[in-house]
C-alpha positions, -999 to +999 in steps of 0.1 A: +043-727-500+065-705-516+046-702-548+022-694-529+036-665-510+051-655-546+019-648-563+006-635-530+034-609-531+024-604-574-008-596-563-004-572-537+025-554-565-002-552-589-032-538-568-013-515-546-006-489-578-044-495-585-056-480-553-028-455-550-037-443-584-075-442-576-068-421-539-049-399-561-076-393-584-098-387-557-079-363-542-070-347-575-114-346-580-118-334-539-089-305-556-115-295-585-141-297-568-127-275-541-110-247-563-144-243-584-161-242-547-137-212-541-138-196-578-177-194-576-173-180-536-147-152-555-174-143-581-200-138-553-177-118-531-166-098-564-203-090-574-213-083-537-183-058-539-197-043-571-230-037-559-214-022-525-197+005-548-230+014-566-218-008-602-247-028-616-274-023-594-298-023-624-304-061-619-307-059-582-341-066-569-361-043-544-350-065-516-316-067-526-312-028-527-328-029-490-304-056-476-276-035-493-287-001-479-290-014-441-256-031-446-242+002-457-261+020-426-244-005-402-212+006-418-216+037-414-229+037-380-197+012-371-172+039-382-190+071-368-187+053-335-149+043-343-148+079-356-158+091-322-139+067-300-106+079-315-116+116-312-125+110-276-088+093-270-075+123-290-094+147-265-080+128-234-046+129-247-045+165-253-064+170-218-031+153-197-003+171-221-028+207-209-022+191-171+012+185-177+019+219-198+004+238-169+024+221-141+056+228-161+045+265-166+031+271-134+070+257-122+088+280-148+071+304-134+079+298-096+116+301-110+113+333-129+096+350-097+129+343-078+151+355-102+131+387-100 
């Protein structure tokens, strides 16, 4: 029974590096796989990028110039409106300090009419 157990033990020893060895390559593959996944995302994003600043457009198709052009309208529309929102805060901000600057003149002069 206990030659038994002994070579049951042995086998175990000698198939546990075996799988731990294969899970690591597979994880060490998943890893590859996973950075050139990201590397080829990157070079999209970069060339998206380039085309966005007007570099090499001469390869771009007719469509491509299209899509890019409404994407840049959106853009542009998106920070007009931002444009606008903080001018409108700006305006609101300056419209209470006005309030508040004629309250505090309209008192200074209440207090200079005494002293007269």
């Amino acid at each position: 029974m206990e030659e038994t157990i002994e070579r049951y033990r042995n086998h175990v020893k000698d198939v546990q590096p075996e799988n731990s060895s294969s899970v690591e390559d597979a994880q060490w593959q998943h890893l590859k796989d996973e950075t050139a996944s990201m590397a080829k995302k990157i070079e999209l994003l970069e060339l998206a990028k380039r085309k966005f600043l007007g570099e090499g457009l001469g390869s771009s198709t007719i469509e491509e110039l299209l899509q890019i052009e409404q994407q840049l309208e959106r853009s542009v529309s998106i920070i007009r409106a931002r444009k606008m929102q903080v001018y409108n805060e700006q305006i609101e901000e300056l419209q209470a300090k006005e309030k508040l600057l004629a309250c505090q003149n309209a008192m200074l002069t209440g207090k200079v009419s005494l002293f007269i």
